[in-house]
C-alpha positions in Angstrom: 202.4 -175.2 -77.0 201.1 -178.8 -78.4 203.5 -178.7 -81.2 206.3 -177.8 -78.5 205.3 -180.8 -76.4 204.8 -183.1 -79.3 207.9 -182.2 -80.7 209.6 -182.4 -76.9 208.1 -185.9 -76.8 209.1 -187.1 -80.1 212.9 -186.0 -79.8 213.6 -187.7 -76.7 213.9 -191.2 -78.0 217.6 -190.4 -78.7 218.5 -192.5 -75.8 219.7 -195.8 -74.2 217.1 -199.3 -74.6 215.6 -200.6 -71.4 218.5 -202.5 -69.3 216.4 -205.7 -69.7 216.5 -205.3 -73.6 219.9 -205.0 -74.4 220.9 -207.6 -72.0 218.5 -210.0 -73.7 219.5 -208.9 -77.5 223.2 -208.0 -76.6 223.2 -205.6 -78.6 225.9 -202.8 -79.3 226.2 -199.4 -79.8 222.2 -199.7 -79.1 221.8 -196.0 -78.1 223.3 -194.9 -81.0 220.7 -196.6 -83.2 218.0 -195.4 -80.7 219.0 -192.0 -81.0 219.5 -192.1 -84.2 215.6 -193.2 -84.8 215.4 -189.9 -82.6 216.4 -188.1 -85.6 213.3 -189.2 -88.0 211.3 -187.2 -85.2 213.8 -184.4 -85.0 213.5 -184.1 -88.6 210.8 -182.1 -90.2 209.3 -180.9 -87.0 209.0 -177.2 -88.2 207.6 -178.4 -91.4 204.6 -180.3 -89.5 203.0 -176.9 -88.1 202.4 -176.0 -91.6 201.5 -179.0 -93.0 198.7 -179.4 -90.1 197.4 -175.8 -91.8 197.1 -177.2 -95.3 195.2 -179.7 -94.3 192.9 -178.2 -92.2 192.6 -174.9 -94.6 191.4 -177.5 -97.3 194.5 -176.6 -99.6 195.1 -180.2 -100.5 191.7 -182.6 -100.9 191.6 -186.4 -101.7 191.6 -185.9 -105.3 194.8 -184.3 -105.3 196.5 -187.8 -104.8 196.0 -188.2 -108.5 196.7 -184.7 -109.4 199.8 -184.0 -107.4 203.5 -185.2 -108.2 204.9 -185.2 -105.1 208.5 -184.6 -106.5 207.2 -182.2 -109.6 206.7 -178.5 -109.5 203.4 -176.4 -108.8 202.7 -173.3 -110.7 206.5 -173.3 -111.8 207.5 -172.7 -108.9 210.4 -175.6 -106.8 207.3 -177.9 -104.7 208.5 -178.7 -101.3 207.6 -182.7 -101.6 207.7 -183.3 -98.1 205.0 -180.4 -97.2 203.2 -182.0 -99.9 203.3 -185.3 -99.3 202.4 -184.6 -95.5 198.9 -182.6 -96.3 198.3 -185.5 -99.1 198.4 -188.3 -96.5 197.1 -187.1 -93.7 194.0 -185.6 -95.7 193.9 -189.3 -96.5 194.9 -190.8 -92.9 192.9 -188.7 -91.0 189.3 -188.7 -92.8 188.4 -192.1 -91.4 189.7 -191.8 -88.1 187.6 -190.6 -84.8 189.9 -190.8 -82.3 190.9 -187.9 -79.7 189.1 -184.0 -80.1 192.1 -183.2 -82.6 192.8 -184.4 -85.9 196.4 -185.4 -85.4 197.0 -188.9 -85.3 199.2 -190.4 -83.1 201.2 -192.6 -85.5 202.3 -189.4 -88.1 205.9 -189.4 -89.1 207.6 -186.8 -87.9 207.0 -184.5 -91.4 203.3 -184.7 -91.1 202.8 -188.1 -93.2 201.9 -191.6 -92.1 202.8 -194.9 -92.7 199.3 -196.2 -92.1 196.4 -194.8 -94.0 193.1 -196.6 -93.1 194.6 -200.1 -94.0 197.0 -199.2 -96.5 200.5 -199.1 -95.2 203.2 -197.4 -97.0 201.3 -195.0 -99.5 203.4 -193.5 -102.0 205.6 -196.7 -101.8 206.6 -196.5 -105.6 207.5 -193.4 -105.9 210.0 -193.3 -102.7 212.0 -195.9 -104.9 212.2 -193.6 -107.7 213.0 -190.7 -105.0 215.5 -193.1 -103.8 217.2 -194.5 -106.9 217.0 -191.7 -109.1 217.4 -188.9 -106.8 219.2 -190.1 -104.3 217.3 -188.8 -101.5 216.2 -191.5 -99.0 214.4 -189.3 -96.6 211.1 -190.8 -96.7 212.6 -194.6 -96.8 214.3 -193.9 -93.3 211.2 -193.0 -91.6 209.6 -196.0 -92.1 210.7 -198.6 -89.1 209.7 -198.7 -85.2 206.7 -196.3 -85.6 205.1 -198.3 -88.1 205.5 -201.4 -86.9 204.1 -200.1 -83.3 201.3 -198.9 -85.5 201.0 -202.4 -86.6 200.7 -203.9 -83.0 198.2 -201.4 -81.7 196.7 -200.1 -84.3 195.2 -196.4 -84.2 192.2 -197.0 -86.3 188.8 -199.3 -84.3 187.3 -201.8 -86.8 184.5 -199.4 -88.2 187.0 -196.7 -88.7 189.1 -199.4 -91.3 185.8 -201.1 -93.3 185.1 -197.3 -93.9 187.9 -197.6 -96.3 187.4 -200.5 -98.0 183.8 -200.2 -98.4 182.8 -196.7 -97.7 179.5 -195.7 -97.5 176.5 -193.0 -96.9 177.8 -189.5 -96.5 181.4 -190.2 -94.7 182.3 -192.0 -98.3 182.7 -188.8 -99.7 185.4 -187.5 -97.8 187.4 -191.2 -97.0 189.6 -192.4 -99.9 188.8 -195.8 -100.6 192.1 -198.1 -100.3 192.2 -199.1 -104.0 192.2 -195.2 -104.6 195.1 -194.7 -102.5 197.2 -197.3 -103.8 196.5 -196.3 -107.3 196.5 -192.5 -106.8 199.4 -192.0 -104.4 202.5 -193.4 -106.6 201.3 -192.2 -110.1 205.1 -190.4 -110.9 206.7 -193.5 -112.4 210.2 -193.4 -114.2 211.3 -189.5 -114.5 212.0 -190.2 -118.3 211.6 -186.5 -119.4 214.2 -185.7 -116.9 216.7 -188.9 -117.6 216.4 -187.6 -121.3 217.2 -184.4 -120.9 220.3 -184.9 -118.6 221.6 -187.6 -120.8 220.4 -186.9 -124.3 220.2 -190.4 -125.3 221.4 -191.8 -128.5 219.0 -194.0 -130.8 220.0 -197.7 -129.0 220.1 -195.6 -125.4 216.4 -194.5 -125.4 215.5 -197.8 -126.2 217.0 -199.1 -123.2 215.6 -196.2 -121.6 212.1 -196.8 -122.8 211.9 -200.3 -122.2 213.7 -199.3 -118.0 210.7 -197.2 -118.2 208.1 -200.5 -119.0 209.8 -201.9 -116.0 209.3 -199.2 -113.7 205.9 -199.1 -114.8 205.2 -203.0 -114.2 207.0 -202.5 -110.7 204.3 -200.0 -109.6 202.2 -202.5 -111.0 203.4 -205.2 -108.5 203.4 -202.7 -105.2 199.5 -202.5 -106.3 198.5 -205.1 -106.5 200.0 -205.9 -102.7 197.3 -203.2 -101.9 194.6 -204.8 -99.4 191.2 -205.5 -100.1 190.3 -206.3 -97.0 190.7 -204.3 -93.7 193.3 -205.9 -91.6 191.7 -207.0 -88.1 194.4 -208.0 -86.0 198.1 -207.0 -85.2 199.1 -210.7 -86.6 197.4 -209.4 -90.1 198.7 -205.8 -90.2 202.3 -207.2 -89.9 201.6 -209.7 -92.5 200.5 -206.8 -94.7 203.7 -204.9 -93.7 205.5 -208.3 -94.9 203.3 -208.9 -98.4 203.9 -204.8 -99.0 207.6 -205.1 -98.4 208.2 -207.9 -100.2 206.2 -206.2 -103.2 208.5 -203.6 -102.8 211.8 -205.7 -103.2 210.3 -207.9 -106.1 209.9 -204.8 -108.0 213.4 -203.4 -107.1 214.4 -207.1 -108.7 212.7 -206.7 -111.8 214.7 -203.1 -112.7 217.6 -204.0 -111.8 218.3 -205.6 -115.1 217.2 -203.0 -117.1 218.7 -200.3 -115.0 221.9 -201.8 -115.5 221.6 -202.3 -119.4 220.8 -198.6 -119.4 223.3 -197.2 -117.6 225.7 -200.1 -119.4 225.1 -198.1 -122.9 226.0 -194.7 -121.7 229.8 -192.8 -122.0 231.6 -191.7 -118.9 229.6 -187.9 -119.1 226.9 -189.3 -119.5 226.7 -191.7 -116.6 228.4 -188.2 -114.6 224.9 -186.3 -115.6 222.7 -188.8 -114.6 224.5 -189.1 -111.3 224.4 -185.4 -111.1 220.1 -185.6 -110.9 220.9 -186.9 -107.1 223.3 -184.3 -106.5 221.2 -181.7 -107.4 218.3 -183.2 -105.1 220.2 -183.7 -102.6 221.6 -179.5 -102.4 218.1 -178.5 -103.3 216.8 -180.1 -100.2 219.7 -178.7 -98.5 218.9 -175.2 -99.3 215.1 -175.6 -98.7 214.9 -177.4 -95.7 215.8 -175.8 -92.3 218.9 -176.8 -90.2 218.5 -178.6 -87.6 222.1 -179.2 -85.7 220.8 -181.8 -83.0 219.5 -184.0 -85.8 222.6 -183.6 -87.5 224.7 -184.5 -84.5 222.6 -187.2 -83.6 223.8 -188.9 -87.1 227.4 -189.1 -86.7 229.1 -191.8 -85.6 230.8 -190.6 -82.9 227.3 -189.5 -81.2 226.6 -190.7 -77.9 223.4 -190.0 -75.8 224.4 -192.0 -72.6 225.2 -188.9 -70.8 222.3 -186.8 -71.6 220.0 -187.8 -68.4 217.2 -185.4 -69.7 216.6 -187.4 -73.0 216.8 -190.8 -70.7 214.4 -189.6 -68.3 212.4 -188.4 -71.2 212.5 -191.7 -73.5 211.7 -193.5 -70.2 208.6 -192.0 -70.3 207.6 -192.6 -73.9 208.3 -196.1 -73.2 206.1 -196.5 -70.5 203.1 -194.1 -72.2 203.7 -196.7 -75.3 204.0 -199.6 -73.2 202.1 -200.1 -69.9 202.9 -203.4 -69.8 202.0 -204.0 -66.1 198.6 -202.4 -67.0 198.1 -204.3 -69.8 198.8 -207.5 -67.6 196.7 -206.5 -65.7 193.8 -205.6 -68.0 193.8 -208.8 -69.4 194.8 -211.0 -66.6 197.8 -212.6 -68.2 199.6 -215.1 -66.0 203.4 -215.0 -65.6 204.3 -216.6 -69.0 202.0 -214.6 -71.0 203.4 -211.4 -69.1 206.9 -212.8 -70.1 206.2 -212.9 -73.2 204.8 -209.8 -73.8 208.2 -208.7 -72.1 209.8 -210.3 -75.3 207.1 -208.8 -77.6 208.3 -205.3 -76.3 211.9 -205.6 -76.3 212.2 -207.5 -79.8 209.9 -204.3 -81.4 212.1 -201.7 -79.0 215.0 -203.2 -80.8 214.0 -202.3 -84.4 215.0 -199.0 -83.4 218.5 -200.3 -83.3 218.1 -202.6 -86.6 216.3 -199.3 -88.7 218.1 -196.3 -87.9 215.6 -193.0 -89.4 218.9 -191.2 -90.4 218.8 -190.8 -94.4 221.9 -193.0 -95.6 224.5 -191.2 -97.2 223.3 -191.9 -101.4 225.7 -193.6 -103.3 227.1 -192.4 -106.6 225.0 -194.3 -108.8 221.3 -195.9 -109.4 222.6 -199.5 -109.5 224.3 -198.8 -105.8 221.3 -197.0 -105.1 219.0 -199.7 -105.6 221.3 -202.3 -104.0 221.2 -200.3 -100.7 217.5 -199.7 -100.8 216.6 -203.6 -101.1 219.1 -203.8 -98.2 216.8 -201.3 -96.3 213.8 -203.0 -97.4 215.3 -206.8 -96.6 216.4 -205.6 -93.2 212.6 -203.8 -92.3 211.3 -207.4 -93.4 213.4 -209.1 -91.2 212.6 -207.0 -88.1 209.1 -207.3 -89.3 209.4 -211.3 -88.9 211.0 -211.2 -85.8 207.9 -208.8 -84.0 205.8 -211.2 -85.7 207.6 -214.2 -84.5 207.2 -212.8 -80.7 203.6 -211.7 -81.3 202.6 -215.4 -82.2 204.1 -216.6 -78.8 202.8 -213.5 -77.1 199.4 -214.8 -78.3 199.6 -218.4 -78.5 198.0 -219.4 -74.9 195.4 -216.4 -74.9 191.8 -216.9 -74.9 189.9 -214.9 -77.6 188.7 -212.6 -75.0 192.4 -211.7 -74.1 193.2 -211.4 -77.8 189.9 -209.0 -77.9 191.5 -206.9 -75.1 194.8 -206.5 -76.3 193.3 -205.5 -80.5 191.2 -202.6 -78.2 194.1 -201.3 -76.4 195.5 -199.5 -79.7 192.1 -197.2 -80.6 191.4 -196.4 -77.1 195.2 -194.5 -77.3 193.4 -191.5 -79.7 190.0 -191.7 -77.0 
């Protein structure tokens, strides 16, 4: 019955923003892009029950960030990465965290995984651009946007619960993965190579370039590391300015292999460059066959999808929006005069409208790695710029409050999981 609900509540975002919103951002077509945010939580849903049971049997432990591939094979047998990669990260997400009777964390992706882990956002951020250039499959990259960056404004974790991360200590420190650990352990996949090589079969000059695409990839992960924090973020204003630093570690690593992807893919014949586009094709009907249909996900992603006329999803989202933001009770609470309560009008709408800007359907993969990797930076630029633009309103939400106010509104986050 709580997966039914949670699953009833996630879905029912496929619907129109609040009047007040689009007037203010004019945008259009804005319940298409809201409904198709719906379809990141539609997604995966009937994988989360299982992943929940991993975790809590003690299938998958901390250690088996380092240990686990989350796009390689277990046992010989086809690893489902998503299953995986949910257990991994909510081991991870949810050993630090002491909110609510039930260890299932309010800001999960819809698959089971989380953006957030402790202060860490976006674990495994290396290895979804290999999943993504490579293999063509984007899944994970779509299901970062509105949920995170909510995550960022009130954030799940109290102050204790984060420092338990970065300095762990006495008896909890054995079960919470420090933050360094996770940054190093979750994207340990790197460049496929084995599998490159042995679609392409690479000539003496070609597995050069191949190696040396390799060194790259390997000095990109390098860069998304070292964006890892060392510190545990304190206030909304940080944790978007670690969403910004991360992000922007992620696009300066795309940057540096670009060149050499390029000068690989330059030196290969026409079959060849047709095999090593055939790894994403072979992904992509792999996933197809594993993962369960699910028609109202898949309707929600066409164009010609329209949730205006399904009042049960409106009255629905209506509610979500006023469970995620009680904005005349957080007035209230902190005693915000009319152009503070404006402005956290403006702070609402602008993050309600990265729903619009980062549609959670998986883009349709291009044919090859270079196109690939231009579409992903486009993803990436266009998360940084919502990213800005909640910060942006967060500074002018926050500008004329006392400390005590700002005190108020960092407790309103943790007390959600109370």
């Amino acid at each position: 019955m709580g997966l039914a609900l949670a699953g009833a509540a996630l879905m029912c975002v496929a619907v129109l923003l609040p009047d007040k919103a689009e007037a203010q951002f004019g945008l259009r077509g804005g319940p298409l892009g809201v409904a198709r945010f719906a379809v990141g939580h539609m997604i995966g849903m009937s994988r989360l029950r299982h992943t929940r049971m991993a975790v809590r049997g003690g299938r998958y432990r901390a250690a088996a960030l380092r240990s686990q591939d989350p796009r390689g094979a277990e046992r010989g047998q086809p690893a489902n990465p998503y299953v995986l990669r949910a257990a991994l990260t909510a081991q991870a997400a949810l050993s630090g965290w002491q909110g609510g009777r039930r260890p299932q964390g309010w800001w999960r992706h819809p698959d089971g995984s989380y953006g957030w882990v402790g202060p860490v956002f976006w674990p495994f951020a290396h290895d979804d651009l290999t999943t993504a250039i490579i293999f063509g499959d984007t899944t994970n990259l779509s299901l970062y946007g509105y949920g995170d960056i909510y995550a960022a404004i009130f954030a799940p974790y109290a102050a204790t619960e984060l420092a338990a991360y970065i300095a762990p200590q006495g008896r909890r420190a054995r079960r919470i993965p420090s933050a360094e650990t996770l940054c190093e352990a979750s994207d340990a996949g790197g460049l496929p190579v084995e599998r490159v090589t042995a679609a392409v079969a690479p000539n003496e000059s070609q597995r050069t370039a191949l190696d040396e695409l390799a060194s790259a990839w390997t000095a990109a992960r390098d860069t998304i590391r070292a964006a890892c924090p060392t510190q545990a973020p304190a206030t909304a204003a940080e944790r978007l300015g670690l969403i910004r630093e991360r992000l922007e570690a992620m696009t300066k690593a795309i940057d540096a292999i670009a060149p050499p992807l390029s000068k690989f893919v330059g030196l290969l014949n026409d079959d060849q460059k047709a095999r090593l586009n055939a790894l994403a094709n072979e992904r992509r009907a792999a996933l197809a066959a594993a993962l369960p249909k699910d028609a109202q996900a898949a309707a929600a992603c066409k164009p010609d999808y329209d949730p205006r006329y399904d009042e049960k999803a409106q009255r629905q989202y209506e509610q979500l929006v006023q469970q995620q933001w009680p904005v005349a009770e957080i007035a209230s609470a902190l005693k915000l005069d009319e152009v503070a309560r404006a402005r956290l009008d403006v702070l609402q709408d602008t993050t309600l409208r990265t729903m619009e800007t980062l549609s959670a359907c998986p883009a349709e993969a291009a044919a090859t790695p270079q196109a690939r990797l231009a579409a992903v930076k486009a993803r990436l630029e266009t998360m940084l710029q919502a990213v800005s633009g909640v910060s942006d309103a967060l500074d002018d939400f926050e500008a004329d409050l006392s400390d005590e106010q700002k005190a108020g509104f960092e407790a309103i986050g943790p007390k959600r999981g109370a």
